[in-house]
Every structure is written in structure tokens, then in C-alpha cells.
C-alpha positions in Angstrom: -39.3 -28.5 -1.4 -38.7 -31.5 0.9 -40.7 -34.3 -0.1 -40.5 -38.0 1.6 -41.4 -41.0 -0.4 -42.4 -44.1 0.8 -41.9 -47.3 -0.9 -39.2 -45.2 -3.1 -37.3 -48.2 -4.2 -40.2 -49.8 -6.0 -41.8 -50.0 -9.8 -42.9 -46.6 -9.2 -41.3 -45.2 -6.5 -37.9 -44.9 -7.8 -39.4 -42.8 -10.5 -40.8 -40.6 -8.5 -37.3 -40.7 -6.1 -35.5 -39.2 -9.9 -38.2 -37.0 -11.7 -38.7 -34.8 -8.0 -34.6 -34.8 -7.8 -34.6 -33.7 -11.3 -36.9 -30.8 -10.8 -34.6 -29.6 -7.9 -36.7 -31.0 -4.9 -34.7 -32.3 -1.8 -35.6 -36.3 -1.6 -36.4 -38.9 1.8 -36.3 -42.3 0.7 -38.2 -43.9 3.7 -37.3 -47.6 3.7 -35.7 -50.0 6.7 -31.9 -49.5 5.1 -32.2 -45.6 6.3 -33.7 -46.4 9.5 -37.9 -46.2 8.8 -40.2 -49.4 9.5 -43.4 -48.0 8.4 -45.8 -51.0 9.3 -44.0 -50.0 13.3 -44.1 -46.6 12.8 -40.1 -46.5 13.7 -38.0 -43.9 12.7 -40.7 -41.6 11.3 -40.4 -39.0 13.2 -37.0 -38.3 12.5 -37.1 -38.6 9.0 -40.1 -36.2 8.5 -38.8 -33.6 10.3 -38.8 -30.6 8.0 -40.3 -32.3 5.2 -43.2 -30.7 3.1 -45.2 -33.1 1.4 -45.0 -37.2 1.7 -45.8 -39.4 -1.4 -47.0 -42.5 -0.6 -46.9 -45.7 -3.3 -45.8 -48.7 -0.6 -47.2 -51.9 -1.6 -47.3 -55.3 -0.4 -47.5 -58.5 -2.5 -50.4 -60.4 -0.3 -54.0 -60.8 -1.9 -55.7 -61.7 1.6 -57.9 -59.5 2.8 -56.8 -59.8 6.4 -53.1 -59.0 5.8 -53.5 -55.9 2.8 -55.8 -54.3 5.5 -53.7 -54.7 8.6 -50.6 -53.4 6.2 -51.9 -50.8 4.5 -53.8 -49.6 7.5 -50.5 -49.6 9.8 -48.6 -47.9 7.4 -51.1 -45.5 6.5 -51.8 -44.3 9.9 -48.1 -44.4 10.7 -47.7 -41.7 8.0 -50.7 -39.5 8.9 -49.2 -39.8 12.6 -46.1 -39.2 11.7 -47.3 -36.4 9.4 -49.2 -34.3 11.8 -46.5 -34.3 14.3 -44.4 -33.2 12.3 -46.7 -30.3 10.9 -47.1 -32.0 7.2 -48.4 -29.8 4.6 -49.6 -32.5 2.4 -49.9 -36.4 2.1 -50.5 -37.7 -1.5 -51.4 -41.5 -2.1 -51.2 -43.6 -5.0 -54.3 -45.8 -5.7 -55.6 -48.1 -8.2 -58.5 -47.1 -10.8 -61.6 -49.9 -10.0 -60.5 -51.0 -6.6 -64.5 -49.7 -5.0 -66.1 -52.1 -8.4 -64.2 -55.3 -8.2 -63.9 -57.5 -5.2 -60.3 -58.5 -4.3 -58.6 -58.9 -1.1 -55.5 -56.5 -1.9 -58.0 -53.9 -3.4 -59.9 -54.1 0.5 -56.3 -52.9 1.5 -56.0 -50.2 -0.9 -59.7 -49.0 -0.1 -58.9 -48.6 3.4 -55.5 -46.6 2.9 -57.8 -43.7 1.2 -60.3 -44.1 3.9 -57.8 -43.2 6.3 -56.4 -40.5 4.3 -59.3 -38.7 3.8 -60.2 -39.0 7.3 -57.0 -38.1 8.4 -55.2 -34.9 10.4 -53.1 -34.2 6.7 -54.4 -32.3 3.7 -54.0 -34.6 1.2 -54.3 -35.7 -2.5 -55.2 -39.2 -4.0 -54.3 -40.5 -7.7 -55.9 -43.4 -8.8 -53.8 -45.2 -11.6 -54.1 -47.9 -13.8 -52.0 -51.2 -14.2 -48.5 -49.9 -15.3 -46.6 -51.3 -18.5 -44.3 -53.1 -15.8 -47.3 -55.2 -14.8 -47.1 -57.4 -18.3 -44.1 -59.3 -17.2 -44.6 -59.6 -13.6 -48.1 -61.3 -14.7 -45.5 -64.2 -16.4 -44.7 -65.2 -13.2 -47.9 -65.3 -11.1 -48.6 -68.4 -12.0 -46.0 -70.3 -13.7 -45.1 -74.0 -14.1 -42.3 -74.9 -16.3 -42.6 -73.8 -19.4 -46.2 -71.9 -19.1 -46.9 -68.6 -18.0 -50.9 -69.2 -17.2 -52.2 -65.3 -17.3 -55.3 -64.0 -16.3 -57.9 -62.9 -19.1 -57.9 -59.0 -18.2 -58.5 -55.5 -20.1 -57.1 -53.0 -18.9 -55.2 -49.4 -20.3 -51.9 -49.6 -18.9 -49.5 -46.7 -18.2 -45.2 -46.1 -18.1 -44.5 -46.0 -14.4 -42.8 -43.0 -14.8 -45.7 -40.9 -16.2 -47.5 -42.2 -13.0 -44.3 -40.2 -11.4 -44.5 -37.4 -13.4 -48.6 -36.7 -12.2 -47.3 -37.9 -8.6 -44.9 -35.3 -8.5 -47.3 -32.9 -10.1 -49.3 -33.4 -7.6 -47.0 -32.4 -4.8 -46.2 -29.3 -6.5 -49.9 -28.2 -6.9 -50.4 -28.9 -3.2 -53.9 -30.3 -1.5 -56.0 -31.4 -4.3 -58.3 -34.4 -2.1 -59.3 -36.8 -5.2 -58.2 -36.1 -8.5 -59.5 -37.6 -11.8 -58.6 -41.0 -12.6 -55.2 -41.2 -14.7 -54.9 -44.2 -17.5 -52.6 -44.7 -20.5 -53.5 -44.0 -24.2 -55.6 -47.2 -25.0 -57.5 -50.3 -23.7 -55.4 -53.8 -24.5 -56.2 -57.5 -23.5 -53.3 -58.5 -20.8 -52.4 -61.6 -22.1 -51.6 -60.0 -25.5 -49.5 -57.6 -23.6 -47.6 -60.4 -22.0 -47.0 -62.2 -25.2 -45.0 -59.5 -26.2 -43.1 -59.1 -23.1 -42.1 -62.7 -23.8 -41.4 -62.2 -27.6 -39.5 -58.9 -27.0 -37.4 -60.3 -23.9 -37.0 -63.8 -25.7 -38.2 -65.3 -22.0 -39.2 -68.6 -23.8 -42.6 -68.5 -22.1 -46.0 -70.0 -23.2 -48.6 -67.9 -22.3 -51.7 -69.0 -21.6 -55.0 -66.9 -20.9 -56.9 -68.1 -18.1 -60.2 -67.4 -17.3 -60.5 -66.5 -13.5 -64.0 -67.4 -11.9 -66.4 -65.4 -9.5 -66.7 -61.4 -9.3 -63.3 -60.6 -9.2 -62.7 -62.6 -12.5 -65.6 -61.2 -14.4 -64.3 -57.6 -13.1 -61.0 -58.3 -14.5 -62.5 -59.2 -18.2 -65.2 -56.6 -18.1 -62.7 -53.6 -18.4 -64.2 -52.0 -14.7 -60.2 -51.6 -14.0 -60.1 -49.4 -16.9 -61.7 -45.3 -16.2 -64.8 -44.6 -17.3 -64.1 -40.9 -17.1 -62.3 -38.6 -19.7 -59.6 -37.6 -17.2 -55.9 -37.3 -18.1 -53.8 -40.2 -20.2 -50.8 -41.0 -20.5 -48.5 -40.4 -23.8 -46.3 -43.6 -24.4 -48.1 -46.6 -25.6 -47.2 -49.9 -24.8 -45.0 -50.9 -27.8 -43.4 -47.7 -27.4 -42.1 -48.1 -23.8 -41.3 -51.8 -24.8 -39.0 -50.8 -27.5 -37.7 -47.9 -24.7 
């Protein structure tokens, strides 16, 4: 199978780029270096010509609401363009779990990239996944002033990247599945705790502080609504165990 990923060079992405070359699948990496601009739509239909199924996990590091939207609707309807032009058998979209329960400009993005997919000329499939393990040490520098790492208070059940591959690829293989059950890692932890031992383990020399964010999207974070409230599938590799990996 061909398959064409989009935003293939990222936390995720490049997982998904190695675990579909390791099961013998042909690989696209759409990015600018190979000739793709997917917020233009340049380049797309070139590079998904003869490709069977498109996994999209692009992302964008903006929390306005004005900006996720206009990205992650451009891109999205570049793909589904693109897609149907090109006779795509399937379109499969990585979400986050929580993003329809707490408010947050990014999330608005993320909302409208499944509305468009669901709405759009491609069969698709969407996965909804939690936080990965990665996410602990980015959180160090989202707000950082010398010495302190000032951390949102947040529960959430993270998972290794590259089991969020693994079901992404999976996925692909199955074909059209619309949405499919939330997937989460093996237990509910508090993130600053998670970041402490980021900063222990990689000796960063941080002090981490929890903060306390205000309004809806703060008392979404702390409630655990970013967590699944389903029994759907789990990842294997705790957090400890991927940090010691």
C-alpha cells in the first residue's frame, strides 16, 4: 500500500513514517522540502497520485482560535481536494480525546478538521488520542523564566507516540472505519508530576511549578475531561517505562 503522511516529520509523524515502512508499505512524506505546502494546497496533486490512503497528524503551535481554524481548515480541505482528485480510498485524521468538552482556541481548530472530514468527498477514519509521553517535557518550556518551568495543573493518561503510530497505521490497514473509540495510555497521572521526572531523569535543572490555570479551559484541564471516559483501547508502556526507553 501507498500511504502519504502529512506532518511526517513530527512527534508522531515520524513514527508513523517507520512502523508503515516496517510493515512493507510504500511511504509519502508530504512536507515543503519535497515540494508540498499544504496550508496552499501546492504540490498535492502530484504527490498523491497513486497513493491509497493519507494519514493526517499536521499540527501547528498557535492557541488562537482565529489562526488553528484558518490552518487546520486549509490544510484539511487541501487534503480532501487533493484526495478526491486523486481517487483516495481513505483519509485518516489524528485528534485529540476532550477537544468537543473543553474550551481552547487550538481544540476549535482541531474540531473543525473532523468536521470537514466527515463531511468530506473521502472515506475516512478519525482517532482521537490522548497527550503523548513527549508532551511532559515540551510542557517545561511553555512557560519558562530562568530557572522555573511554571506547568499547568492537568490530569491526563498519556500515551508513547509510537503506539499512537502503531493504531494510526492500523487504521490504514483496516480501511474506512469513520470514528473509532477513543485511544489512551494505561493510567491517569497529574502532569506536573510527569514533568518532574522529565526534569529529574534528563538532569534539565528545572523547578517545576504547578500552576493553576483560570476559566473553563483551566478547570477542564484539572478535571480529567482530557482523559476517555469510555473503555476503548490503551496503550501498553507506562510512563516510567518509556522514560527509562
Amino acid at each position: 500500500m501507498r500511504i502519504a503522511v502529512a506532518g511526517g516529520t513530527g512527534v508522531v509523524g515520524r513514527h508513523v513514517v517507520r512502523e508503515a515502512a516496517a510493515r512493507g508499505h510504500q511511504v509519502v512524506v508530504l512536507t515543503r522540502s519535497s515540494g508540498t505546502d499544504l496550508t496552499k494546497g501546492e504540490g498535492l496533486a502530484d504527490a498523491l497520485a497513486g497513493v491509497d490512503a493519507v494519514v493526517d497528524v499536521v499540527s501547528t503551535r498557535t492557541q488562537k482560535k482565529q489562526a488553528a481554524r484558518a490552518f487546520f481548515g486549509s490544510v484539511t480541505s487541501n487534503l480532501l481536494a487533493a484526495g478526491s482528485a486523486a481517487g483516495l480510498g481513505h483519509h485518516v485524521v489524528l485528534s485529540i480525546v476532550g477537544i468537543d468538552v473543553v474550551p481552547s482556541g487550538y481544540y476549535e481548530g482541531k474540531l473543525l478538521q473532523e468536521e470537514l472530514t466527515a463531511a468530506g468527498p473521502v472515506p475516512w477514519s478519525i482517532l482521537r488520542a490522548t497527550q503523548f509521553h513527549e508532551f511532559a517535557e515540551q510542557a517545561l518550556g511553555f512557560a519558562a523564566v530562568g530557572p522555573f518551568s511554571f506547568v499547568p495543573r492537568m490530569t491526563t493518561q498519556p500515551i508513547a507516540a509510537f503506539e499512537v503510530a502503531a493504531a494510526l497505521v492500523d487504521l490504514v490497514e483496516r480501511g474506512p472505519q469513520g470514528r473509532v473509540p477513543d485511544l489512551a495510555g494505561p493510567e491517569k497521572r497529574e502532569l506536573v508530576d510527569l514533568c518532574r521526572l522529565v526534569n529529574q531523569d534528563r538532569r534539565l535543572g528545572r523547578r517545576v511549578v504547578g500552576v493553576r490555570l483560570p476559566g473553563a479551559w483551566g478547570r477542564g484541564m484539572r478535571s480529567g475531561a482530557l482523559t476517555p471516559s469510555d473503555t476503548g483501547p490503551r496503550g501498553t508502556w507506562t510512563f516510567e517505562k518509556w522514560l527509562s526507553r
